[in-house]
BABATOR-454976 format. One record per residue (C-alpha): residue number from 1; residue in three letters; x, y, z. Coordinates in Angstrom, 3 decimals. Each point is the difference from the previous one (the first is absolute). Layout:
<pts>
<pt padren="NUM" kolza="ala" x="X" y="Y" z="Z"/>
...
</pts>
This chain:
<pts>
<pt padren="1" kolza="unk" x="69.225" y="-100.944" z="113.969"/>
<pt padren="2" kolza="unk" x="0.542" y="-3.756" z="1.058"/>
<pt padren="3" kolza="unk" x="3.533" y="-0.801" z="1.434"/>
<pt padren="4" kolza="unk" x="1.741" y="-2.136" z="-2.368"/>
<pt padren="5" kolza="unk" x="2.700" y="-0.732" z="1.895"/>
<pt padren="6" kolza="unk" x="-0.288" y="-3.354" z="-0.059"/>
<pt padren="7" kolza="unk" x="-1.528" y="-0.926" z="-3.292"/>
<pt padren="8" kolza="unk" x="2.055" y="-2.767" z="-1.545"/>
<pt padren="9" kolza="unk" x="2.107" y="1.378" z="-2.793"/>
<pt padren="10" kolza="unk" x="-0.210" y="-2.891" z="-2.076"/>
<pt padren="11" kolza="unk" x="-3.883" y="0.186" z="0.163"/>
<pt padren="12" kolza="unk" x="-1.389" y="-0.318" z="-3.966"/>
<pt padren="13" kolza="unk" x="-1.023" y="2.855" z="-1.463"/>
<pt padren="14" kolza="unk" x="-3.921" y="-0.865" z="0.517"/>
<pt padren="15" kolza="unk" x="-0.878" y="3.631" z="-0.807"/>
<pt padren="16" kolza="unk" x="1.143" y="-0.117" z="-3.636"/>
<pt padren="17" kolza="unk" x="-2.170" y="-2.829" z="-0.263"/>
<pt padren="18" kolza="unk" x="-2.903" y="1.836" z="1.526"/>
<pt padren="19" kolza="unk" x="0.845" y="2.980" z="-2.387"/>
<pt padren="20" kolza="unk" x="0.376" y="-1.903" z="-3.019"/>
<pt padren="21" kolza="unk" x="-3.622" y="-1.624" z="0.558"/>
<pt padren="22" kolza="unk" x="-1.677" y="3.024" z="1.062"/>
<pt padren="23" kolza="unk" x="1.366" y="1.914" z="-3.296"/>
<pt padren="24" kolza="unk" x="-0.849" y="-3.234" z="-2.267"/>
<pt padren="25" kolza="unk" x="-3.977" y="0.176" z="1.785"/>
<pt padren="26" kolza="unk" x="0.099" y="3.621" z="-0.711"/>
<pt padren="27" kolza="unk" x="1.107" y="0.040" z="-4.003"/>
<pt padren="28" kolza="unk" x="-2.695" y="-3.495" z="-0.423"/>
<pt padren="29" kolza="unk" x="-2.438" y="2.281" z="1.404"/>
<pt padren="30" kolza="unk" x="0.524" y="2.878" z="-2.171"/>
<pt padren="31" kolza="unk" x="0.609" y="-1.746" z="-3.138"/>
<pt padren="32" kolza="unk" x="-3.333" y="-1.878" z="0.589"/>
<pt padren="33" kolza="unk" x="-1.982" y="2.717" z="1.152"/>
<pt padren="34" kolza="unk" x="-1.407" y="0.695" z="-3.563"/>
<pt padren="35" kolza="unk" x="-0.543" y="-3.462" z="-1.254"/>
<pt padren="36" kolza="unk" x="-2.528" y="-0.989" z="2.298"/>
<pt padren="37" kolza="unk" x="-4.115" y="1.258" z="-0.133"/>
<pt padren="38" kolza="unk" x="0.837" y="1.394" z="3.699"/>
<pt padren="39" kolza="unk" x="0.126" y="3.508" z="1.012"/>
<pt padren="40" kolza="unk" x="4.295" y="0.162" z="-0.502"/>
<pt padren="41" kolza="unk" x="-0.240" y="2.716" z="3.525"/>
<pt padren="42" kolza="unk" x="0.053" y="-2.889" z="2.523"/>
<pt padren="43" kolza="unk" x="3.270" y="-1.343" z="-2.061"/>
<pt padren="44" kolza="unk" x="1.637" y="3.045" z="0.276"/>
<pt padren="45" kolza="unk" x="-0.996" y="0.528" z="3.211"/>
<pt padren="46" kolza="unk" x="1.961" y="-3.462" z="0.785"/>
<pt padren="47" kolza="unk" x="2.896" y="1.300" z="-2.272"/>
<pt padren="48" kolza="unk" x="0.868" y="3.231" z="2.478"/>
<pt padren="49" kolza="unk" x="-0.831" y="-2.189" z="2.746"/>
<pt padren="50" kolza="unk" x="2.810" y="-2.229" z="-1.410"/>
<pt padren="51" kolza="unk" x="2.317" y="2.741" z="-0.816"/>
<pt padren="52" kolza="unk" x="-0.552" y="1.495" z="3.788"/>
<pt padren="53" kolza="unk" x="1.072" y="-3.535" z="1.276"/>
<pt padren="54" kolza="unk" x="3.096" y="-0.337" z="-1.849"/>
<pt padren="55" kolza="unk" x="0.806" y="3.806" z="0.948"/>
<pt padren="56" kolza="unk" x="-0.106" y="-1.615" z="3.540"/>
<pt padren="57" kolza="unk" x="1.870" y="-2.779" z="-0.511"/>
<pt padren="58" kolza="unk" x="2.591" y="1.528" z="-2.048"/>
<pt padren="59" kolza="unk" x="2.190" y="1.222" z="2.944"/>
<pt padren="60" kolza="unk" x="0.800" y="-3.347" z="1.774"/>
<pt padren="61" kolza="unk" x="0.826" y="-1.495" z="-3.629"/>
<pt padren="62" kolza="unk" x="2.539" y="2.500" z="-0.692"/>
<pt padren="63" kolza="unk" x="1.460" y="-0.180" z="4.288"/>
<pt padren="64" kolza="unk" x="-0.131" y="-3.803" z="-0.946"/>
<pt padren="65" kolza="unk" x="1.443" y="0.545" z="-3.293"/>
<pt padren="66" kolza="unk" x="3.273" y="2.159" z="1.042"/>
<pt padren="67" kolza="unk" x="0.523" y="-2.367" z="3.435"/>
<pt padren="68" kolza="unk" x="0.376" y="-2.792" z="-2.713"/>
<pt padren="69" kolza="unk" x="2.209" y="1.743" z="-2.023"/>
<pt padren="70" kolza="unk" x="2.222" y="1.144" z="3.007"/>
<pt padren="71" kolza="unk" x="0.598" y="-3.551" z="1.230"/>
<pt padren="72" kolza="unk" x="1.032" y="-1.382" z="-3.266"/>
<pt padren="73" kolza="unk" x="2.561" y="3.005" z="-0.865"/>
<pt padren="74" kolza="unk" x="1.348" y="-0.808" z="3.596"/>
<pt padren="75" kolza="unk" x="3.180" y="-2.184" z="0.514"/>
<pt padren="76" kolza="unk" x="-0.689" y="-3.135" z="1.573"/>
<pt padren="77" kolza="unk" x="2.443" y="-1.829" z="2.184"/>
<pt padren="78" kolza="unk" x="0.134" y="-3.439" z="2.347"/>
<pt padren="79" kolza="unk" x="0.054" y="1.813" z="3.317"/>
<pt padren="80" kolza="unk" x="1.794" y="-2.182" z="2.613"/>
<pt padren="81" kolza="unk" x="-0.732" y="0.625" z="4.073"/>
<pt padren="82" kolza="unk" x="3.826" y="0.706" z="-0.202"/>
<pt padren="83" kolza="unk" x="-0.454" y="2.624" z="-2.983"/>
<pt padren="84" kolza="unk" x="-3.176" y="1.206" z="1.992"/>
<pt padren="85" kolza="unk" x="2.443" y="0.759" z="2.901"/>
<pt padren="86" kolza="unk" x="2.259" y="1.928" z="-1.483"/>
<pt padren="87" kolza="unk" x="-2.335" y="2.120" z="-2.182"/>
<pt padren="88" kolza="unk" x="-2.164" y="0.985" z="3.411"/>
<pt padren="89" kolza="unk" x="3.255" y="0.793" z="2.047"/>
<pt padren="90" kolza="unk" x="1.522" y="2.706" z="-3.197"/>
<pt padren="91" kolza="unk" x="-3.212" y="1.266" z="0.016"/>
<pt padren="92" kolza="unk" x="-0.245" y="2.975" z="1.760"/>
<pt padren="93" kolza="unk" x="-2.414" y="-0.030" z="2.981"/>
<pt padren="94" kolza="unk" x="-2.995" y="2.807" z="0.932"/>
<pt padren="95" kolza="unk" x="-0.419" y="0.965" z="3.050"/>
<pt padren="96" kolza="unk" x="-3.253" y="-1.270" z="1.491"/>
<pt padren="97" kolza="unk" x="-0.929" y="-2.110" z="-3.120"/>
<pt padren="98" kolza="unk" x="-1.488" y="-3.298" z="0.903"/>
<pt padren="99" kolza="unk" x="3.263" y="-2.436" z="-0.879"/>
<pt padren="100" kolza="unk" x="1.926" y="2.005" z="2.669"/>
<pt padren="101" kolza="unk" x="0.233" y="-1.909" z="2.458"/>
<pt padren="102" kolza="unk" x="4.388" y="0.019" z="0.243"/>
<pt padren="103" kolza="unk" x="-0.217" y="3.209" z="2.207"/>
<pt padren="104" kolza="unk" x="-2.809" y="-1.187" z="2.095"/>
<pt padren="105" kolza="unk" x="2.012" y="-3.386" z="1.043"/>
<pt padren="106" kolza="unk" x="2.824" y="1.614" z="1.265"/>
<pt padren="107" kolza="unk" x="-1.856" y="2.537" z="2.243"/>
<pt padren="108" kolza="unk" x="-2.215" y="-2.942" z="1.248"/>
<pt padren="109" kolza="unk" x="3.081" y="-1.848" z="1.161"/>
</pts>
């Protein structure tokens, strides 16, 4: 599984794009299949290829879908340095988590 750590949040949704044309080739496919002089197999054959495709596709449109979602129900303030500050010293602190570097100052000095 790729790390998606640092995917941007506010990416668009690309995949429901990718879904949407992959269903749309599928049904043209099918609903043609018998109105040609062909042999309809090969346009099945494109139409589960299709399906198979979207199937694939389907769970980074839905990830993409609910990160959306989650940032617009979120409350959205102005964040000042000074606000920054004070919401990163009433935060409580792990032990050995990257930002904590308080501890390690004092028994440098």
């Amino acid at each position: 599984m790729p790390d998606r750590d640092y995917e941007n949040p506010w990416r668009p949704n690309h995949e429901s794009l990718a879904v949407a044309l992959w269903l749309g080739l599928g049904a043209i496919a099918w609903s043609t299949a018998d109105r040609w002089a062909l042999d309809p197999r090969p346009f099945r054959a494109f139409t589960l290829v299709a399906l198979l495709i979207t199937l694939t596709w389907l769970p980074g449109m839905v990830r993409v879908w609910q990160r959306h979602a989650r940032l617009r129900a979120g409350r959205r303030r102005f964040s000042t340095p000074r606000r920054c500050a004070a919401d990163s010293s009433a935060a409580p602190m792990r032990s050995g988590s990257a930002g904590d570097f308080r501890g390690s100052a004092s028994r440098h000095s």
